[in-house]
Each structure stands twice: as structure tokens, then as C-alpha cells.
C-alpha positions as CSV (number, residue, x, y, z in Angstrom):
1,X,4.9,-13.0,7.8
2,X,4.8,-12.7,3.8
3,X,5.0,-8.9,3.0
4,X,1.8,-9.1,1.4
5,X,0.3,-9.7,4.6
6,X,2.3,-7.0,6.1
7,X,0.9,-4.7,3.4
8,X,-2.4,-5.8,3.8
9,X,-2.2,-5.2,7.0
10,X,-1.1,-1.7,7.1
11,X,-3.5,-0.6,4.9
12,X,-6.3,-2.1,7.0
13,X,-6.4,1.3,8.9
14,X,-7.9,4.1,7.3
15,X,-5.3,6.8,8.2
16,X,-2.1,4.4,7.1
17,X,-4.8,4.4,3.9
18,X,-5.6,8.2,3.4
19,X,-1.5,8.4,4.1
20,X,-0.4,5.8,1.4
21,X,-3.3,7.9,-1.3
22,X,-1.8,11.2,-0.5
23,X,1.7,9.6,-1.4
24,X,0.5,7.4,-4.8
25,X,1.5,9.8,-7.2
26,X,5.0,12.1,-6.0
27,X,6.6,11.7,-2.7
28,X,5.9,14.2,0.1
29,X,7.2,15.5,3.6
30,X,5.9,14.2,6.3
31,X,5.0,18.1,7.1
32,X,2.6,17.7,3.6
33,X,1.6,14.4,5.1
34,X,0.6,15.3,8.1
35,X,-1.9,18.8,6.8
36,X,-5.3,17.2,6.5
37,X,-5.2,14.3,8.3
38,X,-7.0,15.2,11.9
39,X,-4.0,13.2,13.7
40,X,-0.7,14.4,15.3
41,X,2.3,15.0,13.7
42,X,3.5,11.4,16.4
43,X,0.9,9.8,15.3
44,X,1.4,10.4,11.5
45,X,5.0,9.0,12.3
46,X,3.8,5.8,13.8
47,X,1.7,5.3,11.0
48,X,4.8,6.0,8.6
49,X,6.9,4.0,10.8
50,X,4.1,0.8,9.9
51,X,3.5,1.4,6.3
52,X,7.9,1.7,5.7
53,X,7.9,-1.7,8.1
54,X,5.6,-3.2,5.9
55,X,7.7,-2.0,2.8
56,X,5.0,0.0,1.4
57,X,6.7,3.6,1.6
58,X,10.3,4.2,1.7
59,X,11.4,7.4,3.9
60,X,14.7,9.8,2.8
61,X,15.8,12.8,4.6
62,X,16.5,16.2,1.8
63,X,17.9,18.7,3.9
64,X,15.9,18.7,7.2
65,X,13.2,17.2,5.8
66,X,12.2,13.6,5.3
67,X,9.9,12.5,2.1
68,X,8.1,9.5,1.9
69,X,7.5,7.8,-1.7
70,X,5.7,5.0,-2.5
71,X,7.4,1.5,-2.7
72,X,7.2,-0.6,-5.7
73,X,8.6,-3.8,-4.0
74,X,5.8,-3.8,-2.0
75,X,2.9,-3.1,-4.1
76,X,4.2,-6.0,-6.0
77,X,4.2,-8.4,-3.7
78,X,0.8,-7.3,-3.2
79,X,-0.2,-7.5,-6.4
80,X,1.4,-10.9,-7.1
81,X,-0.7,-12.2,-4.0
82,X,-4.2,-11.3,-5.5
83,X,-3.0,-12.1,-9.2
84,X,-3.2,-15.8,-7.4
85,X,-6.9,-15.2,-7.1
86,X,-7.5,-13.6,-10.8
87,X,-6.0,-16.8,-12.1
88,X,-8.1,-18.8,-10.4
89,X,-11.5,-16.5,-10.8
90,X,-10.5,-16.3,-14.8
91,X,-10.0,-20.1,-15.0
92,X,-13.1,-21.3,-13.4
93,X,-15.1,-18.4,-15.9
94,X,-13.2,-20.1,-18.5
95,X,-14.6,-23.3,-17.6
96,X,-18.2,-22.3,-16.5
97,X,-17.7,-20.1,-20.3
98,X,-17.0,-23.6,-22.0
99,X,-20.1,-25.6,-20.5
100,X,-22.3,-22.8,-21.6
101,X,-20.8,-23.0,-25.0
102,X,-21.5,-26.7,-25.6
């Protein structure tokens, strides 16, 4: 399986989603993670253990704590999936822009 389909997949649940948005912008502990979310603490960690499979977080321990972070690697492969679909959208607008013009 490609890893954007991994990463597609993860993110085809909405607490794996509401996890990913809480981490978009600075990594967090799982502890931070967890406040908010109306599921257990085990069940936070499954759905971390899912989103780092899918390499769409990356997990490091600080002290006794571990902080998950956002991974680049994966967002990009992401991204380089639906950029395959933009090219194609933007070149049939071209074309459909050409007829039009003539």
C-alpha cells in the first residue's frame, strides 16, 4: 500500500482527524492530545499508533513524556498524490479555456 493511501486512510476517521488538527501547528503530549477529545487515553494511543504507521505523525519521548509532531514525509506524499489530479483538472480547463477562446 502507497503511503498516500495509508494517509488517506488514517484520516478517514474523525478522531485520527481532530488528533492530526490539534498537532498541525507545534507538537504535543499525548497528555495535551488526549484533553478534549471524548475518548480514552488507549484509545488516543491506538489512533496515534495508526496515524505514526501511516507516517503521518512521528512520536519522541522528552523526559516521561512522549510528543507527537506532524510528519512532512507523509503530507507529501499526500500532496504529490492529489497534485496528479490538479494537473489533470488544470489541463483540461486549459483546453476547455482554449475552445472558448477561438
Amino acid at each position: 500500500m502507497r503511503t498516500s493511501d495509508k494517509g488517506f486512510n488514517a484520516l478517514g476517521d474523525p478522531t485520527r482527524r481532530a488528533i492530526f488538527e490539534k498537532i498541525r501547528n507545534r507538537p504535543l503530549a499525548v497528555v495535551e492530545i488526549t484533553k478534549g477529545l471524548g475518548v480514552s487515553r488507549p484509545a488516543v494511543s491506538q489512533h496515534l499508533k495508526i496515524l505514526r504507521e501511516a507516517r503521518l505523525i512521528t512520536v519522541h519521548q522528552q523526559g516521561t513524556k512522549n510528543f507527537c509532531q506532524v510528519d512532512q514525509q507523509g503530507i507529501q506524499a499526500m500532496k504529490n498524490y492529489l497534485d496528479n489530479f490538479w494537473d489533470t483538472a488544470l489541463t483540461a480547463y486549459k483546453l476547455v479555456a482554449e475552445k472558448k477562446k477561438r
